[in-house]
ZAPA-912473 format. One record per residue: residue number from 1; residue in one letter; x, y, z of N, C-alpha, C in turn. Coordinates in nm, 2 decimals, always signed. Example, Ala and Ser with C-alpha at 12.3 -4.5 7.8 and 13.67 -1.06 7.14 Angstrom:
% residues 2
site num = 1	residu = A	neast = +1.32	nnorth = -0.57	nup = +0.78	caeast = +1.23	canorth = -0.45	caup = +0.78	ceast = +1.32	cnorth = -0.33	cup = +0.78
site num = 2	residu = S	neast = +1.28	nnorth = -0.22	nup = +0.71	caeast = +1.37	canorth = -0.11	caup = +0.71	ceast = +1.29	cnorth = +0.00	cup = +0.79
***
This chain:
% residues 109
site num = 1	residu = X	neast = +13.57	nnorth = +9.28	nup = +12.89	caeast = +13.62	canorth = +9.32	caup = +12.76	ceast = +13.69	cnorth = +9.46	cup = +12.78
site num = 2	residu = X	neast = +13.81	nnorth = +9.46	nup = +12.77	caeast = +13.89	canorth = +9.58	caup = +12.77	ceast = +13.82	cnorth = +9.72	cup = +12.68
site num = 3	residu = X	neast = +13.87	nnorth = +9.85	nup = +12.72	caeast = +13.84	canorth = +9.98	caup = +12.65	ceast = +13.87	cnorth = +9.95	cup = +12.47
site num = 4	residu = X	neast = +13.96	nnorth = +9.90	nup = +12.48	caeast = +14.04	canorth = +9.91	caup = +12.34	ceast = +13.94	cnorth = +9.84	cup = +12.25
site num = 5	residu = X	neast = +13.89	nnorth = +9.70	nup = +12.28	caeast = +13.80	canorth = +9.61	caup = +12.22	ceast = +13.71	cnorth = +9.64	cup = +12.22
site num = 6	residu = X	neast = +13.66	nnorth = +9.72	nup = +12.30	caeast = +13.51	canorth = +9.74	caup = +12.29	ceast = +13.50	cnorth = +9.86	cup = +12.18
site num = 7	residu = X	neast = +13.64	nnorth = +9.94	nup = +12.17	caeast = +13.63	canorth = +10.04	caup = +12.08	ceast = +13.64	cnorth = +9.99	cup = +11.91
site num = 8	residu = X	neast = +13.75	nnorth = +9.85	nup = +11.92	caeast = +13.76	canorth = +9.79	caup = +11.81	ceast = +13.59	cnorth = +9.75	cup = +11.76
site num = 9	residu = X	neast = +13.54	nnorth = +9.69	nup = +11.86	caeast = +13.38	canorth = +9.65	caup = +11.77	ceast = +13.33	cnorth = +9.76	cup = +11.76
site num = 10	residu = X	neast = +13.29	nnorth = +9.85	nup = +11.89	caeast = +13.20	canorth = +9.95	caup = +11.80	ceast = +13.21	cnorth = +10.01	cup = +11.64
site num = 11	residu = X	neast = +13.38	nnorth = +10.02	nup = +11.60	caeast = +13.43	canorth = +10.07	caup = +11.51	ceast = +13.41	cnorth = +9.98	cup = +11.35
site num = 12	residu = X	neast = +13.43	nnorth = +9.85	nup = +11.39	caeast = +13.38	canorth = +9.71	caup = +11.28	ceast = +13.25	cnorth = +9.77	cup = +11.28
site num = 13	residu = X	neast = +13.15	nnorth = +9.78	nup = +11.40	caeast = +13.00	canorth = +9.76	caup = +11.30	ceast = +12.91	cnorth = +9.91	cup = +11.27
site num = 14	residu = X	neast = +13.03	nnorth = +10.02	nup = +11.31	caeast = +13.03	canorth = +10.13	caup = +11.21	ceast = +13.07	cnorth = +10.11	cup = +11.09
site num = 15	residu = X	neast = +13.15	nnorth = +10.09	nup = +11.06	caeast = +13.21	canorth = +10.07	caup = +10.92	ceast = +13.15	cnorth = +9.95	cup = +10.85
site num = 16	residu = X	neast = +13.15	nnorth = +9.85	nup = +10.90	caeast = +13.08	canorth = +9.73	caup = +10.79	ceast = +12.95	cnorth = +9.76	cup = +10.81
site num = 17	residu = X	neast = +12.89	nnorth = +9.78	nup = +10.91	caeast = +12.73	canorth = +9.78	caup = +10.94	ceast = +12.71	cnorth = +9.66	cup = +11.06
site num = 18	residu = X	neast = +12.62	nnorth = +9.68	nup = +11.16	caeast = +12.59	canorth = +9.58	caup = +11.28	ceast = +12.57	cnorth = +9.38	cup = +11.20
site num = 19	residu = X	neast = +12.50	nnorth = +9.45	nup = +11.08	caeast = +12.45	canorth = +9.27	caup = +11.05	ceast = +12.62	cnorth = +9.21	cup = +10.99
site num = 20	residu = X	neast = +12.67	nnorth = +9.33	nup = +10.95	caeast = +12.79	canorth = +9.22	caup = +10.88	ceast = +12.90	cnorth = +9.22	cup = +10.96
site num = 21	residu = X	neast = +12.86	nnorth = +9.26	nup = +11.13	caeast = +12.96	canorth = +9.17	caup = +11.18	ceast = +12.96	cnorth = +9.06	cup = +11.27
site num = 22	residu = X	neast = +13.03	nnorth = +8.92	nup = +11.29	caeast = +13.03	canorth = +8.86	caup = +11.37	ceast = +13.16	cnorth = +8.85	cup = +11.52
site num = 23	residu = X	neast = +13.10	nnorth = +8.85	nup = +11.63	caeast = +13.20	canorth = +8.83	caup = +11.73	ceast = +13.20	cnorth = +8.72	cup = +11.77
site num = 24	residu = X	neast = +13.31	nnorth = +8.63	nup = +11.79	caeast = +13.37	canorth = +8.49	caup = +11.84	ceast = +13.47	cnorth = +8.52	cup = +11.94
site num = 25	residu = X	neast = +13.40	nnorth = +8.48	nup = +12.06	caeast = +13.47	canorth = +8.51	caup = +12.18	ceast = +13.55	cnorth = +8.35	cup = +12.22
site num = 26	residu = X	neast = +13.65	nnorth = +8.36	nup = +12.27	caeast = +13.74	canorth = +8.27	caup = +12.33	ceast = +13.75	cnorth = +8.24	cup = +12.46
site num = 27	residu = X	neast = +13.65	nnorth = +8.30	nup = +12.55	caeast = +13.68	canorth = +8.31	caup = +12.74	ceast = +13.67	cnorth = +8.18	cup = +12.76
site num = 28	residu = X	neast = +13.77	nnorth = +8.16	nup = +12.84	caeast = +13.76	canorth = +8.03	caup = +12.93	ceast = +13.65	cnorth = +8.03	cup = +13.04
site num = 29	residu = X	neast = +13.60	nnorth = +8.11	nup = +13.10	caeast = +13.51	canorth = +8.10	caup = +13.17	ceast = +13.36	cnorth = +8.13	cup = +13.16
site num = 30	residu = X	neast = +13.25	nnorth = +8.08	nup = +13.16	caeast = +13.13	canorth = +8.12	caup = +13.14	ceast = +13.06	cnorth = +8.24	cup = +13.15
site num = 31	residu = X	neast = +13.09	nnorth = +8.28	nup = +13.35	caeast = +13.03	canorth = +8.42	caup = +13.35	ceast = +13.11	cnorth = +8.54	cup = +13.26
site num = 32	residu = X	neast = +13.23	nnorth = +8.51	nup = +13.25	caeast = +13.34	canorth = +8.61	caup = +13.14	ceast = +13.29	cnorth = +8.62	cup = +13.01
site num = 33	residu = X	neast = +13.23	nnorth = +8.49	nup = +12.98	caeast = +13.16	canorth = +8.46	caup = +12.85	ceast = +13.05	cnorth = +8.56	cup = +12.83
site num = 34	residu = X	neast = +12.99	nnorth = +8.58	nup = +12.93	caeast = +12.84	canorth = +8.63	caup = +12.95	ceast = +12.84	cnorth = +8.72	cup = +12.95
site num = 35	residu = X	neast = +12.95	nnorth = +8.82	nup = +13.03	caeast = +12.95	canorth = +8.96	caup = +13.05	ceast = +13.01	cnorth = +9.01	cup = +12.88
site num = 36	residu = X	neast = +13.11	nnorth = +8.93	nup = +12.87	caeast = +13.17	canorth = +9.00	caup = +12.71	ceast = +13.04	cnorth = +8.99	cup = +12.59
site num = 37	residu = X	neast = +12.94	nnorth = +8.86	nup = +12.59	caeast = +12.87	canorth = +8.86	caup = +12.49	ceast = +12.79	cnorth = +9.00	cup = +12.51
site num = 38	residu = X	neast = +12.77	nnorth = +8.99	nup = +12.62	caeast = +12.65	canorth = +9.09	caup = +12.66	ceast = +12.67	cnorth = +9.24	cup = +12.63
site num = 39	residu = X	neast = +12.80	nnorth = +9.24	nup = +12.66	caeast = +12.90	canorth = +9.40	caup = +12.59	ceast = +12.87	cnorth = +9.38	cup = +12.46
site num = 40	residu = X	neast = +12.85	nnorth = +9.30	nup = +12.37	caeast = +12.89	canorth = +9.37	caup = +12.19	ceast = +12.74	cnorth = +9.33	cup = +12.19
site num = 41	residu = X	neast = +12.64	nnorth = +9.30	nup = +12.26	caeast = +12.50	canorth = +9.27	caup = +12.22	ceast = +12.45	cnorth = +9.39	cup = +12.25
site num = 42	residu = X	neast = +12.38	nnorth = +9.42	nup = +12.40	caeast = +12.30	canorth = +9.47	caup = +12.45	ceast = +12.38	cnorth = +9.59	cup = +12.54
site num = 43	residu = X	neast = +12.57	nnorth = +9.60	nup = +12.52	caeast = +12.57	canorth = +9.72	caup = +12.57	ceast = +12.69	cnorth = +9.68	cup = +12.69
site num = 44	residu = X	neast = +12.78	nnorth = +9.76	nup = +12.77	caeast = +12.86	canorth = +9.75	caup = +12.86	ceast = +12.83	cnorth = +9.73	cup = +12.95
site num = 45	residu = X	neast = +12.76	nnorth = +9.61	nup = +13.04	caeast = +12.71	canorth = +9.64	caup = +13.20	ceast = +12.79	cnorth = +9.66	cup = +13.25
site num = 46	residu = X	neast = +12.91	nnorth = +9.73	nup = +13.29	caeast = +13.01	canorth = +9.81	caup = +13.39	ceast = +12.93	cnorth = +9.95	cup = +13.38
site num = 47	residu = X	neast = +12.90	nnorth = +10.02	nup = +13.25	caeast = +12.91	canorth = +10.15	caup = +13.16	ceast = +13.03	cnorth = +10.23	cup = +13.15
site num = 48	residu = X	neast = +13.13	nnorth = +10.14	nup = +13.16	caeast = +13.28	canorth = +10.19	caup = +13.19	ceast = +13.32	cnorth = +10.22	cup = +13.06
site num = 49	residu = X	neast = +13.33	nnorth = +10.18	nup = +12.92	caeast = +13.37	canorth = +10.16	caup = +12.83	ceast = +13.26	cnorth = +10.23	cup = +12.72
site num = 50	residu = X	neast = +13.35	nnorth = +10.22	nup = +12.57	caeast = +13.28	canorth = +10.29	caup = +12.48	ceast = +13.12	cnorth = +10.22	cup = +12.42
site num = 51	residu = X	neast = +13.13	nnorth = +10.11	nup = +12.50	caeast = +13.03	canorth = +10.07	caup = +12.45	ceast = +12.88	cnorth = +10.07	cup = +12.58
site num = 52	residu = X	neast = +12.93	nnorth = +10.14	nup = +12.67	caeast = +12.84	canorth = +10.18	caup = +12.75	ceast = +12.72	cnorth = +10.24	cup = +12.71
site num = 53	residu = X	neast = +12.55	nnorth = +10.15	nup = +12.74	caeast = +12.46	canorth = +10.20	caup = +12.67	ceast = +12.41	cnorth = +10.22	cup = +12.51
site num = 54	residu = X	neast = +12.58	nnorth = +10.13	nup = +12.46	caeast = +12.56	canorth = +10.09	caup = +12.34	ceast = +12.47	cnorth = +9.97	cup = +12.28
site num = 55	residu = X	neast = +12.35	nnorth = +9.95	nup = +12.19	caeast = +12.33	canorth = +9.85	caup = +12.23	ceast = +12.33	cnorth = +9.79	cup = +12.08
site num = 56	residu = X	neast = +12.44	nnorth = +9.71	nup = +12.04	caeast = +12.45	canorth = +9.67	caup = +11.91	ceast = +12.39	cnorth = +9.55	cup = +11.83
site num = 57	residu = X	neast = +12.36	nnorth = +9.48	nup = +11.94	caeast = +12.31	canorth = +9.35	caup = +11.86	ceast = +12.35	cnorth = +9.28	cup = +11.83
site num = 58	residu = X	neast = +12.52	nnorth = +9.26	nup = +11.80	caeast = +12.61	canorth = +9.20	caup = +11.72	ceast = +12.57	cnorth = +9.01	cup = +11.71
site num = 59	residu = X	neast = +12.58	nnorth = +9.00	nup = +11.65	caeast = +12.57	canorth = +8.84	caup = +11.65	ceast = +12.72	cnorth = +8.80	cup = +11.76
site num = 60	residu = X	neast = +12.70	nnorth = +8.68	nup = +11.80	caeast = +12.81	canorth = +8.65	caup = +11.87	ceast = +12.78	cnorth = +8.55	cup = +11.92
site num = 61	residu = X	neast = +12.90	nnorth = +8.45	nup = +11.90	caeast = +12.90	canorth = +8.32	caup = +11.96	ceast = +13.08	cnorth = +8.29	cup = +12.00
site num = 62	residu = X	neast = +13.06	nnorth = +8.17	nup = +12.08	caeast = +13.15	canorth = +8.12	caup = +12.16	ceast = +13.28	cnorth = +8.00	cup = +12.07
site num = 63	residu = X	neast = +13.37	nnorth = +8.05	nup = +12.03	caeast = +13.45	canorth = +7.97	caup = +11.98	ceast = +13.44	cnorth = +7.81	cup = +11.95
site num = 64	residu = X	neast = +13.35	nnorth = +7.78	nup = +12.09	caeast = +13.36	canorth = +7.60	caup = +12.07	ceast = +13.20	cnorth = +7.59	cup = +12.03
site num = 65	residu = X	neast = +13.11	nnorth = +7.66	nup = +11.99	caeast = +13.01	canorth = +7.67	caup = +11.97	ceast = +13.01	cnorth = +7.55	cup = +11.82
site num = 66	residu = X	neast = +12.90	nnorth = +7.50	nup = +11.76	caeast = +12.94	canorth = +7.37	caup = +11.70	ceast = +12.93	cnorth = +7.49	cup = +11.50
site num = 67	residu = X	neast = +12.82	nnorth = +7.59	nup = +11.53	caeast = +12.86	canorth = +7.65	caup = +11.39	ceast = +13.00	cnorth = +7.75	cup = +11.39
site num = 68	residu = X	neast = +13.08	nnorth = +7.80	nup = +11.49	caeast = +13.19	canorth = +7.83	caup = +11.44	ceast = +13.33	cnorth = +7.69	cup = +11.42
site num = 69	residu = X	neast = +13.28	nnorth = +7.60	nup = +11.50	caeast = +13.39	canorth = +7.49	caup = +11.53	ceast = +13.37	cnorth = +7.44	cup = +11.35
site num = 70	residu = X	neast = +13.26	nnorth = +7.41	nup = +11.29	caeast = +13.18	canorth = +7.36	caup = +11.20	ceast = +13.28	cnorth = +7.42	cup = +11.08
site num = 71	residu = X	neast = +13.34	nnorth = +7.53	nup = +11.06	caeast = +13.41	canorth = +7.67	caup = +11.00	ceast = +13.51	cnorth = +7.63	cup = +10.95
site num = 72	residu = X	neast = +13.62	nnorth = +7.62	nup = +11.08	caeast = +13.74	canorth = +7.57	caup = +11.09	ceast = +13.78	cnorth = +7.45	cup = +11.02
site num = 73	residu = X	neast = +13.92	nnorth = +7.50	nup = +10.98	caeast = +14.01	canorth = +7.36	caup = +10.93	ceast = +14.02	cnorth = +7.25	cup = +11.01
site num = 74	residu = X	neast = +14.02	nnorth = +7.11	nup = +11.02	caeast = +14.04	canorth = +7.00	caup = +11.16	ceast = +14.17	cnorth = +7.04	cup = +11.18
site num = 75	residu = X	neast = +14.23	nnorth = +7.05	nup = +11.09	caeast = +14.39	canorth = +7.08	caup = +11.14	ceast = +14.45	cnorth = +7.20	cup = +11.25
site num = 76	residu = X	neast = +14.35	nnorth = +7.24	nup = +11.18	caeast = +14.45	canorth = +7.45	caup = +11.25	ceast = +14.36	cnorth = +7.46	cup = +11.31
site num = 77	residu = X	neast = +14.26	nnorth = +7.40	nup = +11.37	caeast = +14.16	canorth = +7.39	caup = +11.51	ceast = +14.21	cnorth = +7.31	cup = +11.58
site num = 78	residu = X	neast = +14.26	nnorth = +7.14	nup = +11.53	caeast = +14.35	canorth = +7.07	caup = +11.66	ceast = +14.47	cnorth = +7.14	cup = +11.69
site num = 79	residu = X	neast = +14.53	nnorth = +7.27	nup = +11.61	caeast = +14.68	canorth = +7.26	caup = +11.64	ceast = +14.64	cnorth = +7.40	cup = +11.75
site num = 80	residu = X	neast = +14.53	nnorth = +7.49	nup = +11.72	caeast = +14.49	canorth = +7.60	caup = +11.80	ceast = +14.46	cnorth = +7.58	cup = +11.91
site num = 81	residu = X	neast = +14.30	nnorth = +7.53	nup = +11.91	caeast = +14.19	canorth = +7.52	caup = +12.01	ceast = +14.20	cnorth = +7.37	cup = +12.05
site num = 82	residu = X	neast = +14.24	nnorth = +7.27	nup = +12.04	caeast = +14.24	canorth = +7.17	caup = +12.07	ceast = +14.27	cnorth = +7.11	cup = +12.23
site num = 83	residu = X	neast = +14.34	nnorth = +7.17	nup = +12.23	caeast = +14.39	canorth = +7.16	caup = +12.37	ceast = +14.29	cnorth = +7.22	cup = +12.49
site num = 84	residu = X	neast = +14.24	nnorth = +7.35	nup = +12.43	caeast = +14.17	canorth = +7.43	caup = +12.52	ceast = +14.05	cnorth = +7.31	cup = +12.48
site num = 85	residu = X	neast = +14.01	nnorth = +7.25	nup = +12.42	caeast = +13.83	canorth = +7.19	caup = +12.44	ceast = +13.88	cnorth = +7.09	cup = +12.52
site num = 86	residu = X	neast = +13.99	nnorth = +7.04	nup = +12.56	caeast = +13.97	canorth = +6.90	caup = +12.64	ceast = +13.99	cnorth = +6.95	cup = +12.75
site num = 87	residu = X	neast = +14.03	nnorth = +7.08	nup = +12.82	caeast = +14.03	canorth = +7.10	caup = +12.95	ceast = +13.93	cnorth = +7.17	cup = +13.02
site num = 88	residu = X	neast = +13.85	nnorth = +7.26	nup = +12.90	caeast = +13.75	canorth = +7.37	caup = +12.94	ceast = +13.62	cnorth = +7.31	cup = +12.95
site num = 89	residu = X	neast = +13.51	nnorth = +7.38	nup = +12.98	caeast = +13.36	canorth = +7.29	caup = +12.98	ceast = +13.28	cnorth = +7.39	cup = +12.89
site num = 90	residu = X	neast = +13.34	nnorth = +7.33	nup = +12.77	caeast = +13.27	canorth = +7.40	caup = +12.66	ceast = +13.19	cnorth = +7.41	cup = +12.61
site num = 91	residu = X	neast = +13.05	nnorth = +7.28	nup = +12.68	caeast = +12.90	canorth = +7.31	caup = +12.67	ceast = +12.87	cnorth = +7.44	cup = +12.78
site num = 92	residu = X	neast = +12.91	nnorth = +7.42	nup = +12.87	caeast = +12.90	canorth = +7.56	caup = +12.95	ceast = +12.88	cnorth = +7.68	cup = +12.94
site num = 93	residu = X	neast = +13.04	nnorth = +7.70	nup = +12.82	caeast = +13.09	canorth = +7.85	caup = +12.75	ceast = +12.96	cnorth = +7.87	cup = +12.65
site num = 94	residu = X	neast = +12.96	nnorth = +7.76	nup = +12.56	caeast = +12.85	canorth = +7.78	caup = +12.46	ceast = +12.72	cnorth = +7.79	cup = +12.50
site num = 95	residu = X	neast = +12.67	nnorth = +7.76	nup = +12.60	caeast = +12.54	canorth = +7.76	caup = +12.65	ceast = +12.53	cnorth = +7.92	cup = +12.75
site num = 96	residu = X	neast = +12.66	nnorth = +7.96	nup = +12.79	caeast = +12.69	canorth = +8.11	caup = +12.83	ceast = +12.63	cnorth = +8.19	cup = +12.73
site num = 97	residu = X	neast = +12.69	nnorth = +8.21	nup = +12.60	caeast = +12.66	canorth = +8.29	caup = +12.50	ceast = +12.57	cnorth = +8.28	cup = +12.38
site num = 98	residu = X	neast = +12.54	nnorth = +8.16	nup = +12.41	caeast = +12.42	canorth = +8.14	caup = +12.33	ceast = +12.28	cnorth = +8.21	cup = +12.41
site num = 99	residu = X	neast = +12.28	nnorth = +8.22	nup = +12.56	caeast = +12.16	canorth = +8.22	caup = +12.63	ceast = +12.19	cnorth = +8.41	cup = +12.61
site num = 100	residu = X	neast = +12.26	nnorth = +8.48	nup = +12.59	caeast = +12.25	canorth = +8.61	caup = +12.55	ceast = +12.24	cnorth = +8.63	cup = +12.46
site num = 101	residu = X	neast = +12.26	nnorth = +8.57	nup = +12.35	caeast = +12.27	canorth = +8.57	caup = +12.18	ceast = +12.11	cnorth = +8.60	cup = +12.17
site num = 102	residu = X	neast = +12.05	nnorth = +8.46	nup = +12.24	caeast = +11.89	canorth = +8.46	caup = +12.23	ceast = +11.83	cnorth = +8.55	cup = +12.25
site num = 103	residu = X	neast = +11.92	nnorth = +8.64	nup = +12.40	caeast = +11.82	canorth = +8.78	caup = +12.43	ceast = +11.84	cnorth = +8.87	cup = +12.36
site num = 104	residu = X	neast = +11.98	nnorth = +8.92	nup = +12.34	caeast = +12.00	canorth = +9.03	caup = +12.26	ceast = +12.02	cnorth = +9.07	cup = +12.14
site num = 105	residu = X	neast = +12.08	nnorth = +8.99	nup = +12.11	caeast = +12.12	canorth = +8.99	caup = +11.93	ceast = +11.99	cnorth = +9.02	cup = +11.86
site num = 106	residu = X	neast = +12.04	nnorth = +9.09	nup = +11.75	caeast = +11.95	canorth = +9.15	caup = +11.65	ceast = +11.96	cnorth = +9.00	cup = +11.49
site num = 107	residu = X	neast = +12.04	nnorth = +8.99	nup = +11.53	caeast = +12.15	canorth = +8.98	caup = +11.42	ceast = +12.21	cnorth = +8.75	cup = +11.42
site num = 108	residu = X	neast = +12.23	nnorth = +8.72	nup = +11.35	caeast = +12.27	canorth = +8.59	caup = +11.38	ceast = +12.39	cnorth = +8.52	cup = +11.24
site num = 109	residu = X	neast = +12.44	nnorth = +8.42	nup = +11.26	caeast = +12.51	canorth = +8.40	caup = +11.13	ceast = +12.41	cnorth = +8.35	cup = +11.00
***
């Protein structure tokens, strides 16, 4: 997760408060999954960024996860995400960020 993002969340769950925010990540890749959940949960493992040693809790889950999928319109999810769930292994991604959700998060939807 880039400097900028990580500054964007810190800044959301200053202002709204940690429980009223949620992060929905979109990585195509699992371990990418893992490290980004892990950044807005439990903190920056680089400690490169503003969220280094931060450890927020944030709730967070993975785009194809079935309560954000659950959310979405069927329309403007097949016209968005649609494509991306038939090529990606998106029990994978969601099983990425759910297994850090479990450790770290304070916080859930």
């Amino acid at each position: 997760m880039d400097l900028q993002n990580q500054q964007r969340v810190k800044d959301a769950a200053e202002k709204y408060g940690a429980e009223n925010v949620v992060v929905v990540l979109g990585s195509s890749d699992p371990e990418g999954a893992e490290i980004y959940a892990e950044t807005v949960t439990n903190g920056d493992p680089t400690f490169a960024g503003p969220l280094a040693g931060v450890s927020l809790g944030l709730a967070v889950y993975h785009v194809f996860e079935e309560e954000i999928k659950g959310e979405a319109d069927p329309s403007v999810w097949e016209e968005q995400v649609g494509m991306m769930e038939m090529v990606l292994d998106t029990e994978a991604l969601a099983a990425a960020v759910k297994k850090i959700r479990e450790q770290y998060s304070k916080y859930s939807l």
